[in-house]
Backbone bond lengths (Angstrom), bond angles and torsions (degrees), N, CA, C in turn:
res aa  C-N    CA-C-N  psi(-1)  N-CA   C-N-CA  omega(-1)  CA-C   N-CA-C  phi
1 X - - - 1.454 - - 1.520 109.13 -
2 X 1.079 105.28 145.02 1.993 110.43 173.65 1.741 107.63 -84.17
3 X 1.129 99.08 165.21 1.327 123.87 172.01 1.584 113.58 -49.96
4 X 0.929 121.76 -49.96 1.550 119.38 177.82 1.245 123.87 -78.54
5 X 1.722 119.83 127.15 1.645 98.14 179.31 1.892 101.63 -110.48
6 X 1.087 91.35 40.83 1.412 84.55 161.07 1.911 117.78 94.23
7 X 1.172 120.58 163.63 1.968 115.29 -174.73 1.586 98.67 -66.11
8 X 1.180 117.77 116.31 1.685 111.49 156.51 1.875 99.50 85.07
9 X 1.342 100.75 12.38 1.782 76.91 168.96 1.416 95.08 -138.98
10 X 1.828 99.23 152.49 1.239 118.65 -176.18 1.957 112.77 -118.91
11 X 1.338 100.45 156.68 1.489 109.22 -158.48 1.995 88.65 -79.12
12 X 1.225 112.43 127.72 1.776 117.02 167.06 1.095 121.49 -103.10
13 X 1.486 117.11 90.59 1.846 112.64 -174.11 1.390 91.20 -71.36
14 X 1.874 89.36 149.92 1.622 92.51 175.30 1.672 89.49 -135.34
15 X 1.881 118.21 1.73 1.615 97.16 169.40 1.428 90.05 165.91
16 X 1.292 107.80 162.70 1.703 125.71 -168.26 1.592 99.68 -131.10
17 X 1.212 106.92 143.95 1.373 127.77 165.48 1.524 125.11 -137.53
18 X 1.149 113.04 179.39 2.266 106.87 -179.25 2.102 82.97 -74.93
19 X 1.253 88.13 164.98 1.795 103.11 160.91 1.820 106.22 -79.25
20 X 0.886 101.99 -21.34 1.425 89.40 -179.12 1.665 122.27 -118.16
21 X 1.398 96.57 26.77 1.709 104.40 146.97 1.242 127.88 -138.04
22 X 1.849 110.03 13.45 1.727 109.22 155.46 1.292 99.40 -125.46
23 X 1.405 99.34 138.43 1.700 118.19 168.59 1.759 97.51 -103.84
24 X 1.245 93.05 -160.54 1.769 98.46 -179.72 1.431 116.42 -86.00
25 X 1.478 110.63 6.97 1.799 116.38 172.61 1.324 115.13 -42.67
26 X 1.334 107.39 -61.25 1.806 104.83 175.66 1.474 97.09 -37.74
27 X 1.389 136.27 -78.68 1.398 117.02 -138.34 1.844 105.17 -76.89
28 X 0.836 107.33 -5.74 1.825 95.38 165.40 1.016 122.87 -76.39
29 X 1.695 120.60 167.44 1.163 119.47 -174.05 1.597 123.38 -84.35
30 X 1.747 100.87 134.31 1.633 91.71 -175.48 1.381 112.51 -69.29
31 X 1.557 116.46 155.63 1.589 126.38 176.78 1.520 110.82 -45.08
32 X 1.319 120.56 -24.76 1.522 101.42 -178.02 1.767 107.58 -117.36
33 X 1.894 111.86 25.42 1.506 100.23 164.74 1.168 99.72 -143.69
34 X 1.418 102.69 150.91 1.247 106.56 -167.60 1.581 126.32 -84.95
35 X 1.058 109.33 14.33 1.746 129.04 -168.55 1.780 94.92 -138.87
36 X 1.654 89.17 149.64 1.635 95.04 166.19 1.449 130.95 -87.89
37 X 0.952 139.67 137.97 1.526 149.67 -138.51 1.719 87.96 -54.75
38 X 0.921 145.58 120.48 1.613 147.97 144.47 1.655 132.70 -76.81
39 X 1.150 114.98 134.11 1.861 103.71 171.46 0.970 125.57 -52.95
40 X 1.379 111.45 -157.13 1.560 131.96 -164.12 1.473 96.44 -86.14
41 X 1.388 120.67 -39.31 1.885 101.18 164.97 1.170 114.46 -95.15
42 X 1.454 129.39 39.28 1.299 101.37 -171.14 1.723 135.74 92.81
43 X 1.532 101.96 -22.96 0.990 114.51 -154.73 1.692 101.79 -94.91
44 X 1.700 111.39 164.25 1.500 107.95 -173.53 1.698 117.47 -73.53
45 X 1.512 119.71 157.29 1.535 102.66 -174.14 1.407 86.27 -99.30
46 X 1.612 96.99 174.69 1.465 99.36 -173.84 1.750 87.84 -157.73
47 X 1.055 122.52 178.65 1.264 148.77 -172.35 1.695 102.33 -127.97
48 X 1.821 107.38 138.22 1.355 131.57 154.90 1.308 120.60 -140.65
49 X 1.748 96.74 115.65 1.731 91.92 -172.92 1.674 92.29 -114.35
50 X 1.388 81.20 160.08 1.887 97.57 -173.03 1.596 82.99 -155.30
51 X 1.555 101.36 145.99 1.915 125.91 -173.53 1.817 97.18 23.46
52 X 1.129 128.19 -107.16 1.349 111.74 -147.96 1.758 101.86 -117.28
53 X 1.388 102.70 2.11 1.880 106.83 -154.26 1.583 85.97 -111.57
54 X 1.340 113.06 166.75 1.555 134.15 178.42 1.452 108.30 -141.70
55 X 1.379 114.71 120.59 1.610 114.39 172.76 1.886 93.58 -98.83
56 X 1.197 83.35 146.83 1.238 128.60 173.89 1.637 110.25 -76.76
57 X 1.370 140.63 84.86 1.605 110.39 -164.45 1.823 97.66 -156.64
58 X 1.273 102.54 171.00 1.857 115.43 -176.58 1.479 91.70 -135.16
59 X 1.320 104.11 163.17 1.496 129.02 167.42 1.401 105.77 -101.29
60 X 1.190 119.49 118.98 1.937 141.80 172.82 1.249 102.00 -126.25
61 X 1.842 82.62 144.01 1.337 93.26 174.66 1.438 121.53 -81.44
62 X 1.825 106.71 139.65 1.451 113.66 174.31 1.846 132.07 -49.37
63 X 1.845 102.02 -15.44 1.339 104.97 172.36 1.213 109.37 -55.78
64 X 1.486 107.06 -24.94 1.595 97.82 -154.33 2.012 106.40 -120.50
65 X 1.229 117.43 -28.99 1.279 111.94 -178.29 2.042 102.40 -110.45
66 X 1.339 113.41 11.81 1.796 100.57 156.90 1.034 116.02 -72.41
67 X 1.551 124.46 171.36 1.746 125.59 -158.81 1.395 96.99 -70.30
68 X 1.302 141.36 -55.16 1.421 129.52 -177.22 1.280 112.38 -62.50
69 X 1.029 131.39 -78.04 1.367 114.54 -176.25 1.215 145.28 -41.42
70 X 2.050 97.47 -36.97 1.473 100.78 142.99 1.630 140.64 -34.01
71 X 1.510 88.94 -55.38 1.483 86.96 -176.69 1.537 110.48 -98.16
72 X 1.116 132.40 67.49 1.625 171.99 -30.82 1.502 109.42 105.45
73 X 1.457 81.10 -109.09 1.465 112.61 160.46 1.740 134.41 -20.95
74 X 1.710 83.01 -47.83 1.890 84.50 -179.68 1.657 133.63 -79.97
75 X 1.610 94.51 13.42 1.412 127.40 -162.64 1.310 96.80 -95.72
76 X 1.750 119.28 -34.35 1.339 130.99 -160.32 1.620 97.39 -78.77
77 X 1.299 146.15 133.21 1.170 132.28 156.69 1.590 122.81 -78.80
78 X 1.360 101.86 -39.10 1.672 91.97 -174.00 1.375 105.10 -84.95
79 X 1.589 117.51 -16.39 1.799 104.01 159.33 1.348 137.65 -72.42
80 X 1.659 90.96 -4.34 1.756 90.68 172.73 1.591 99.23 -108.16
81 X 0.815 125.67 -23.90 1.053 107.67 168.25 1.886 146.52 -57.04
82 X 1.890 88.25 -34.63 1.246 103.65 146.86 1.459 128.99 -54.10
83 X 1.290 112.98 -47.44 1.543 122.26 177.58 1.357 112.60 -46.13
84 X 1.313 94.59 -54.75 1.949 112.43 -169.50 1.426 114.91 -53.98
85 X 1.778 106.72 -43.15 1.512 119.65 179.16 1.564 98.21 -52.36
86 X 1.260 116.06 -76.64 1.267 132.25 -155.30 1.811 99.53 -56.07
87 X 1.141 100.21 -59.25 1.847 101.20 -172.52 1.894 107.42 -39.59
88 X 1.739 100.68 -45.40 1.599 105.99 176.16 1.444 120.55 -73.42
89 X 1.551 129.48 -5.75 1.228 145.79 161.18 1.823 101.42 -72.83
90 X 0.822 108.19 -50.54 1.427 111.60 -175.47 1.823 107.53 -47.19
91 X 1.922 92.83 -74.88 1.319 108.81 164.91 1.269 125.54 -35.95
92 X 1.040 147.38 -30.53 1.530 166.30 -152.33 1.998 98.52 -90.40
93 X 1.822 77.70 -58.48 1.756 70.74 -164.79 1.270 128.83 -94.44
94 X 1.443 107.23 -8.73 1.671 127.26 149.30 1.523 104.64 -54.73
95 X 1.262 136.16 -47.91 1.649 134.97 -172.52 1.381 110.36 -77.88
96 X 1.599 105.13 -21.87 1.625 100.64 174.22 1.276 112.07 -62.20
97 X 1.905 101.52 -55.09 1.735 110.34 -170.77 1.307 116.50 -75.53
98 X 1.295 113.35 -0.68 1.807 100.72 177.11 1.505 103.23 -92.74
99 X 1.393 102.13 150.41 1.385 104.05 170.23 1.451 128.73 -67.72
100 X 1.318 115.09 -17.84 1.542 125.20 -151.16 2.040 96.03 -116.49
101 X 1.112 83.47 -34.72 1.473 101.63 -177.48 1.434 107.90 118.20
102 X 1.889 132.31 -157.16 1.453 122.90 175.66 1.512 85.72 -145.48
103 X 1.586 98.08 -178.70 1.333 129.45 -168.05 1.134 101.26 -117.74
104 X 1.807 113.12 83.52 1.473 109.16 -166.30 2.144 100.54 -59.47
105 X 1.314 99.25 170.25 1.770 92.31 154.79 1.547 105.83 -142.78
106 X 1.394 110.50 -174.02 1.448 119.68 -146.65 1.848 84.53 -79.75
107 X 1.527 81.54 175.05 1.961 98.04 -176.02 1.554 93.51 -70.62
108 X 0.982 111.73 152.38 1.588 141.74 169.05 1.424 107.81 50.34
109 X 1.295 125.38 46.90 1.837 134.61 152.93 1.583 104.56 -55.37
110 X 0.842 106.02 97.80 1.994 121.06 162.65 1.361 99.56 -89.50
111 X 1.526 83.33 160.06 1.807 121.66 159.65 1.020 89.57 -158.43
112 X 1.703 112.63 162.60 1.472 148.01 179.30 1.146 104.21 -79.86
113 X 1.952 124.17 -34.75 1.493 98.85 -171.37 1.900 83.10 -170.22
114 X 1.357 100.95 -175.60 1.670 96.80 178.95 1.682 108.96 -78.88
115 X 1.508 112.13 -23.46 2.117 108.03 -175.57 1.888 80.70 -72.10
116 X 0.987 146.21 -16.32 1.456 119.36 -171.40 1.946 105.07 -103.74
117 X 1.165 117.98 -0.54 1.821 129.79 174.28 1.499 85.86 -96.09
118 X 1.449 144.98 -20.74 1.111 139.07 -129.65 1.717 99.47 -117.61
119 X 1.540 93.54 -40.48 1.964 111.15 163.67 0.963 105.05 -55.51
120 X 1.788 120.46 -61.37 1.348 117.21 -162.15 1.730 123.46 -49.72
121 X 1.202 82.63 -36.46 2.012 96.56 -165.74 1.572 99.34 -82.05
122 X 1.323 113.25 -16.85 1.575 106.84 168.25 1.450 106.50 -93.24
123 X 1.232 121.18 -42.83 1.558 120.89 170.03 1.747 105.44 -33.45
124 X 1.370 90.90 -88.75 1.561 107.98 -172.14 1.306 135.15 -77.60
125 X 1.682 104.98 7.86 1.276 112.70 178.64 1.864 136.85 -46.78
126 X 1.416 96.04 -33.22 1.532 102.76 -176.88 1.776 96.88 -77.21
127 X 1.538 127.81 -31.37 1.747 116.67 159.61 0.680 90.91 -57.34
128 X 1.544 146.43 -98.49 1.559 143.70 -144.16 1.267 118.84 -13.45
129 X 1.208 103.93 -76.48 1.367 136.80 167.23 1.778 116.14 -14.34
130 X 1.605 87.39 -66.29 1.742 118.26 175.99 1.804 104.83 -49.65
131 X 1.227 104.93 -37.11 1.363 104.93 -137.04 2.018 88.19 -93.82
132 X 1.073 106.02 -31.76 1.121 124.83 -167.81 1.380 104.35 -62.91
133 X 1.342 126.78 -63.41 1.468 142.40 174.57 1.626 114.75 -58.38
134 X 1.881 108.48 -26.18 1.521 107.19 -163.53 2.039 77.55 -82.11
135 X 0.960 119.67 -27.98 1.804 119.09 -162.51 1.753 99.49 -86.14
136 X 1.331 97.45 -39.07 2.028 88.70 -172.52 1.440 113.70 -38.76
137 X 1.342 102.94 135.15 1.733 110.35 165.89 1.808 105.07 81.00
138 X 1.515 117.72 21.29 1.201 113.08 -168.89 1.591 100.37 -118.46
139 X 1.771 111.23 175.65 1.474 106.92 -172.65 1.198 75.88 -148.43
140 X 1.738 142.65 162.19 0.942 156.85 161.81 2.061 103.54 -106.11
141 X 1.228 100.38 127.71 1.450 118.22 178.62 1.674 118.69 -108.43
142 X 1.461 130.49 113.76 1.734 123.74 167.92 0.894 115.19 -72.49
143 X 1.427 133.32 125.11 0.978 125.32 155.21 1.839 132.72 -117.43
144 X 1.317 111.49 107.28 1.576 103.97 -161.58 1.674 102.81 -111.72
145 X 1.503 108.48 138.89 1.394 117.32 162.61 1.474 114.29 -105.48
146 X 1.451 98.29 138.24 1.817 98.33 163.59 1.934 117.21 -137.54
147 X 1.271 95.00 168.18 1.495 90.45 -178.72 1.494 109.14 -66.61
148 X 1.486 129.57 136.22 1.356 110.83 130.92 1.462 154.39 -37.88
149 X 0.939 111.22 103.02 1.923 110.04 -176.11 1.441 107.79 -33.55
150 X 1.353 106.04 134.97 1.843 96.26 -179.91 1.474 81.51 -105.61
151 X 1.544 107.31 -155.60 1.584 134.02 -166.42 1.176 100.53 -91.76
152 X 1.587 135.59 141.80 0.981 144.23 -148.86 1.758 111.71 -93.33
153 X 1.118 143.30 103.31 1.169 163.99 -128.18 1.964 91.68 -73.69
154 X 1.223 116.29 159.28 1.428 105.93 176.16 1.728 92.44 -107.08
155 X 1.209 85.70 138.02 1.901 102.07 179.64 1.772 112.28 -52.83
156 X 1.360 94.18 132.25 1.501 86.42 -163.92 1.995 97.74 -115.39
157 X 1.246 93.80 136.65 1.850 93.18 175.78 1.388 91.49 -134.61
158 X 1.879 104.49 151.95 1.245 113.91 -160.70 1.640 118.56 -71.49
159 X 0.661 131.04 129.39 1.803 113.83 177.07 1.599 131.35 -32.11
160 X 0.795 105.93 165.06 2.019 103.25 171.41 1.034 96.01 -87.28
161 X 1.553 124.32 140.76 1.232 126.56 145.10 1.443 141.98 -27.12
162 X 1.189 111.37 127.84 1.402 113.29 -173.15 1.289 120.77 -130.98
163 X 1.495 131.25 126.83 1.175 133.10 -152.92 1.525 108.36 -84.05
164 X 1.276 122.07 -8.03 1.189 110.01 149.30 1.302 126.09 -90.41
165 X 0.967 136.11 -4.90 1.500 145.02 173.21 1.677 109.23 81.37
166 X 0.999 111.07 12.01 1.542 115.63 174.90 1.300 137.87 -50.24
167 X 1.879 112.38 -65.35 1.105 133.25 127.76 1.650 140.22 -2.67
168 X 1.427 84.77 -58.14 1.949 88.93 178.94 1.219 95.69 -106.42
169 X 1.196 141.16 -28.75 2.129 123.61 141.94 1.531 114.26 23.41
170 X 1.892 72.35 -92.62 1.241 127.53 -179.69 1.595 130.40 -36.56
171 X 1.709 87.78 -46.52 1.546 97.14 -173.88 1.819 95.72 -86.24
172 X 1.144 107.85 -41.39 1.866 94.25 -180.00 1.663 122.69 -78.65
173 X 1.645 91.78 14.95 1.293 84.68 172.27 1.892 114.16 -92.43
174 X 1.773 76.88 -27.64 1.953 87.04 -169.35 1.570 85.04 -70.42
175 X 1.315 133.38 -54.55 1.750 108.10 -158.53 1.091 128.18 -43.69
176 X 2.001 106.23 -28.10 1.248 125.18 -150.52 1.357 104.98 -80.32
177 X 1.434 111.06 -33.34 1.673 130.69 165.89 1.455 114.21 -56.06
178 X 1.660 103.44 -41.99 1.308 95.30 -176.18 1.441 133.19 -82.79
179 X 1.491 95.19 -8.20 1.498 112.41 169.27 1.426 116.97 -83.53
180 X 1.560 99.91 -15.83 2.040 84.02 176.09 1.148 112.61 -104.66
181 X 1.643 114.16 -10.61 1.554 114.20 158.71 1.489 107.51 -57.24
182 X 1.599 116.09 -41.32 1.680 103.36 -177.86 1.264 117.35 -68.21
183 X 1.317 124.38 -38.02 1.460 130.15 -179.44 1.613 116.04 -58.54
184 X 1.951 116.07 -22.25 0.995 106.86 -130.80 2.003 70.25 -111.90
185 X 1.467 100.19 -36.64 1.929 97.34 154.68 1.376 121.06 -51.01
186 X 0.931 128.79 -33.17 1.519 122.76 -155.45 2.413 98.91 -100.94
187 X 1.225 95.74 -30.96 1.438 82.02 170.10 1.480 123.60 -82.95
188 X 1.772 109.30 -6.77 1.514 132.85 -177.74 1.693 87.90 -59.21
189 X 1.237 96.14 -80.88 1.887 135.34 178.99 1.675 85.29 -27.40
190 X 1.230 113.61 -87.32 1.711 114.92 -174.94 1.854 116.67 -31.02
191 X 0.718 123.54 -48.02 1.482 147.36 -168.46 1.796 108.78 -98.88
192 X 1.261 116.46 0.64 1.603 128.42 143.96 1.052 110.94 -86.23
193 X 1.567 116.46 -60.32 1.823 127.62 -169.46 1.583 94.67 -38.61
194 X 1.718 120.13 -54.04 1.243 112.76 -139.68 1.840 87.42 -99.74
195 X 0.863 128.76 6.62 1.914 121.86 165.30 1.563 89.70 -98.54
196 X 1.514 136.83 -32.46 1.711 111.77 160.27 1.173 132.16 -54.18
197 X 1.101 103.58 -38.08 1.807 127.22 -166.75 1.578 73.34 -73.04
198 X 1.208 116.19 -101.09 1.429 118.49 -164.50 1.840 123.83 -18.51
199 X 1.254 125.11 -43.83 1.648 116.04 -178.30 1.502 97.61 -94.58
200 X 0.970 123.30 -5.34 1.798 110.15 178.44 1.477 98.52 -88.27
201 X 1.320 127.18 -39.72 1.756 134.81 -160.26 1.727 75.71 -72.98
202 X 1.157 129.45 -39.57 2.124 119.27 -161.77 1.333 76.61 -61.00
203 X 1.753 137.16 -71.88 1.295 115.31 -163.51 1.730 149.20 -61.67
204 X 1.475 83.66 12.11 1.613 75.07 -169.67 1.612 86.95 -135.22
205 X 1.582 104.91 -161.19 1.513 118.93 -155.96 1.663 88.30 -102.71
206 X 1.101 131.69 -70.54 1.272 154.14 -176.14 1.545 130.14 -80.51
207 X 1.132 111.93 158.50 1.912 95.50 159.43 1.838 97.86 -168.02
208 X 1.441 99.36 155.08 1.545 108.45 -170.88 1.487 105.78 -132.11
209 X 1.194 129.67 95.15 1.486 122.24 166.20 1.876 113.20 -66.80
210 X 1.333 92.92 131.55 1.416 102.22 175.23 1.863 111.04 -102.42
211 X 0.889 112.28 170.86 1.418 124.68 172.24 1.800 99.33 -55.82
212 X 1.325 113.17 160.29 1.843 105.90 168.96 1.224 96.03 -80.69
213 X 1.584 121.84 161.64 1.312 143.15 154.06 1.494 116.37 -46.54
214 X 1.299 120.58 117.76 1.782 115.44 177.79 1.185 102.09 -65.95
215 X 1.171 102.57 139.23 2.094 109.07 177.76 1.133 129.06 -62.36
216 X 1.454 93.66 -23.08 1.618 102.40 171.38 1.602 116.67 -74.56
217 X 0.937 136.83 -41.90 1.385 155.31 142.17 1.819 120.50 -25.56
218 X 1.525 95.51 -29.64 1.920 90.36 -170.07 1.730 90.49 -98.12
219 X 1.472 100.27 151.67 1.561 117.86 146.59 1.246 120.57 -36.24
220 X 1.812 112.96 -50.53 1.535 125.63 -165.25 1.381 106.51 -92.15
221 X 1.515 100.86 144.76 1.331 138.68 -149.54 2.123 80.90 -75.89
222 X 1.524 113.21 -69.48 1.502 110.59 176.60 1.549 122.48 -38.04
223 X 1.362 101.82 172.49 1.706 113.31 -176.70 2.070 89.52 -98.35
224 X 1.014 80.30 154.30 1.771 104.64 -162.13 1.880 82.24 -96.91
225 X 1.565 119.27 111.97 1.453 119.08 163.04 1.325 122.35 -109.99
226 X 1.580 116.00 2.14 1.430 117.07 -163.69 1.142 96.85 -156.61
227 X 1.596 139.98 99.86 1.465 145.10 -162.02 2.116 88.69 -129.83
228 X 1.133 116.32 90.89 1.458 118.03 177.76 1.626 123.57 -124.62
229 X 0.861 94.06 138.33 1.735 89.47 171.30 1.556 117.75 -122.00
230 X 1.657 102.59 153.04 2.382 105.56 -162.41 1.028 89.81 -134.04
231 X 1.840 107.50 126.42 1.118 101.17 164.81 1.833 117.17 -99.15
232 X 1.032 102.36 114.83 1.503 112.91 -170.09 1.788 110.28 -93.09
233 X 1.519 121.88 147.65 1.104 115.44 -168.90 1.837 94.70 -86.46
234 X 1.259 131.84 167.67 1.344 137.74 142.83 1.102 114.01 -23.23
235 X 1.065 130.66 -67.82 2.076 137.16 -165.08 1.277 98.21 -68.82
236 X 1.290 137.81 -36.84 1.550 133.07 -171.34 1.456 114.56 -99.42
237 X 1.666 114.28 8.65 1.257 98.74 -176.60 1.697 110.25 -74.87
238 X 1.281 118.59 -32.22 1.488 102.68 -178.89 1.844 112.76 -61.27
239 X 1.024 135.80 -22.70 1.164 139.01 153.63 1.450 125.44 -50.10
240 X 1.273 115.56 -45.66 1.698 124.57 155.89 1.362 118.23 -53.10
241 X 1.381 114.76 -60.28 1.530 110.26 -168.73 1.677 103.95 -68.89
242 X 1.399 114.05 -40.74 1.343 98.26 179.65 1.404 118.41 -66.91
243 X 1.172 132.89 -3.58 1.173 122.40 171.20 1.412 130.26 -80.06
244 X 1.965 97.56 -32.83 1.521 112.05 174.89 1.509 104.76 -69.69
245 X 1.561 123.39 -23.86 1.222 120.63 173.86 1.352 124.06 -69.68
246 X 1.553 103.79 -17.39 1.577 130.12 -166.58 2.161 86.29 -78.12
247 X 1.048 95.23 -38.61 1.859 108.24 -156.39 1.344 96.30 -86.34
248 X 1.140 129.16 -52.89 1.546 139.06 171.16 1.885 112.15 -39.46
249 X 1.462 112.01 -54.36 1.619 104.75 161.61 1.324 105.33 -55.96
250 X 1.071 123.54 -72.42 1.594 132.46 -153.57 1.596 103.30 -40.61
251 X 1.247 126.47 -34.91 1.605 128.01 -149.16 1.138 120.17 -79.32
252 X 1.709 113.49 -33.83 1.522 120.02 176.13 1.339 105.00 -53.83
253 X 1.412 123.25 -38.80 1.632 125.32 179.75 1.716 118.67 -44.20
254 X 1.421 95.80 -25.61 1.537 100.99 -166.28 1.549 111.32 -117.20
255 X 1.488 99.48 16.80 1.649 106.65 -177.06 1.613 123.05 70.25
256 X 1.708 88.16 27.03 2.250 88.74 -176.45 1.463 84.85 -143.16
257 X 1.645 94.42 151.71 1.188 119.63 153.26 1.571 119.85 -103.10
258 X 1.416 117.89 163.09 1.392 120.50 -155.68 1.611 93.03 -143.57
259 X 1.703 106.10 115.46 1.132 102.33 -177.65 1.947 125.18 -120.54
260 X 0.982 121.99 107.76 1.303 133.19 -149.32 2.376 95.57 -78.30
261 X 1.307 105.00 137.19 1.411 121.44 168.74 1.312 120.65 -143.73
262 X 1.616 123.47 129.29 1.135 130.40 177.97 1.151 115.50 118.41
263 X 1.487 136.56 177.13 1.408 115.15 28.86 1.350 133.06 -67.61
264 X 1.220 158.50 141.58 1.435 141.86 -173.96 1.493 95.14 -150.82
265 X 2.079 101.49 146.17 1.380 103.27 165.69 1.185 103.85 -54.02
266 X 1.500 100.91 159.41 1.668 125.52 -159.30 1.515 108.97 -95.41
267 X 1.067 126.10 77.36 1.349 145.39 -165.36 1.378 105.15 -79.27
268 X 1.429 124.88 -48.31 1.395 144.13 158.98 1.644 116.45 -12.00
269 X 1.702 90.30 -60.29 1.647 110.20 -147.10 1.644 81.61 -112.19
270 X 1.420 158.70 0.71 1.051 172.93 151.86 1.712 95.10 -69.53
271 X 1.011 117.25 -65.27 1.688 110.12 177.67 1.592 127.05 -39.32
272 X 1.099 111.21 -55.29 1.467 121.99 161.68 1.864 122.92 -52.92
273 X 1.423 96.87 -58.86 1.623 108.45 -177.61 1.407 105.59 -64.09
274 X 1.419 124.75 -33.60 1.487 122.22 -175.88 1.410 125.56 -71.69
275 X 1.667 105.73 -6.47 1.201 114.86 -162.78 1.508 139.02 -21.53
276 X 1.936 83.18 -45.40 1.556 108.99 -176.34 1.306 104.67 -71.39
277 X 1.662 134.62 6.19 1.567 120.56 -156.40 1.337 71.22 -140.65
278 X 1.121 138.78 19.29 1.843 131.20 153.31 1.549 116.90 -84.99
279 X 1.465 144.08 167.40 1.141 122.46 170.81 1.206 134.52 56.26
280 X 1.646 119.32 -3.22 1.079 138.74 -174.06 1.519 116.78 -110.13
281 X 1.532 118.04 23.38 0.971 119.84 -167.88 1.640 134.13 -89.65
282 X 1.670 100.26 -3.94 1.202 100.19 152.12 1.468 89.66 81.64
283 X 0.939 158.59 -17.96 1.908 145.29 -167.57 1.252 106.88 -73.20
């Protein structure tokens, strides 16, 4: 490919690999679709290799992925969401065809042209490099806990006053109970999360705590206390899952469910290592 991508369009990395474990497999069509994998507009993927690395990347239009308009766009929900699908379709099938796997990167990584993807990989090549080998042979695993819904509390209103004071005693005595029964659940709950966290992190290489899930946001009825991601190698995943399966019995005991996602390229542990290929976008 030449240097120019053309009036108004910008280069969209969607992931890096060595040159010598992607060929042009990603961009053909898989056996069960009838079209070849396309970007976030639609557009064809293509490959740029420079010294030993290959980006993964499409040409988009600048109406839509330059910094203003971008951040436009990120306001839209069902347009990023489209983006997101497609960008992780991309990712998916570049990680299928490489041998080693890739270095997915975040949604909407620009450059102006391929001499500015071309800095980067000489800039940041010895990370690249790093980052590439610390990820080979890896799968990224979710793992989220939430409370179980208990039984629905009977509505409580304060008593009438009573001139002997008996009554409201009474009643601040039960809340007072009922608050250290809650306190005395919730450090139970705390002190499970962290014996999960703890034998799943023995199985894997890595681990990433995320923020919890807002409740408003989950399917599940519980509060989200353990939102994590493992990066586990290939050879050890049957050792991982059986353990979350190991954690999954255990949890009803403690009033949580434990909910297992993935395998997925490791996007997680790609965020950190890519660092040097953040901010580097050249626009």
């Amino acid at each position: 490919m030449n240097n120019a991508d053309g009036p108004g369009r910008l280069l969209y990395l969607y992931a890096i690999a060595r040159d010598a474990d992607l060929d042009g497999a990603c961009l053909a069509p898989p056996p069960h679709h009838p079209r070849p994998v396309t970007g976030v507009a639609g557009e064809p993927v293509e490959l740029v290799r420079h010294m030993d690395l290959v980006g993964v990347v499409g040409r988009v239009p600048a109406a839509d992925f330059d910094e203003e308009p971008l951040h436009r766009h990120l306001e839209d929900l069902e347009w990023l969401a489209t983006v997101a699908h497609r960008h992780q379709a991309v990712v998916e099938a570049a990680s299928a065809a490489a041998a080693a796997g890739v270095l997915p990167l975040r949604l909407a990584t620009v450059y102006r042209d391929e001499e500015s993807l071309r800095r980067m990989f000489r800039a940041r090549h010895e990370a690249l490099t790093a980052a590439l080998g610390r990820l080979d042979g890896t799968v990224e695993w979710g793992v989220k806990v939430y409370t179980l819904p208990g039984p629905e509390k009977e509505a409580r209103t304060t008593p009438a006053p009573s001139s002997s004071g008996g009554v409201g005693r009474a009643y601040l005595r039960r809340r007072g109970a009922e608050r250290r029964a809650d306190e005395h659940r919730a450090r139970q709950a705390d002190d499970a999360v962290r014996q999960i966290h703890t034998a799943l992190a023995a199985s894997a290489e890595d681990t990433r705590l995320h923020a919890p899930q807002n409740s408003r946001l989950s399917t599940h009825p519980g509060h989200n206390l353990l939102n994590a991601s493992y990066l586990v190698r290939r050879d050890d995943d049957s050792a991982f899952t059986a353990e979350v399966r190991a954690q999954v019995e255990r949890a009803p005991a403690w009033g949580l469910m434990v909910e297992l996602t993935g395998p997925w390229v490791p996007y997680s542990f790609a965020a950190t290592t890519t660092g040097p290929a953040e901010g580097t976008d050249d626009r």
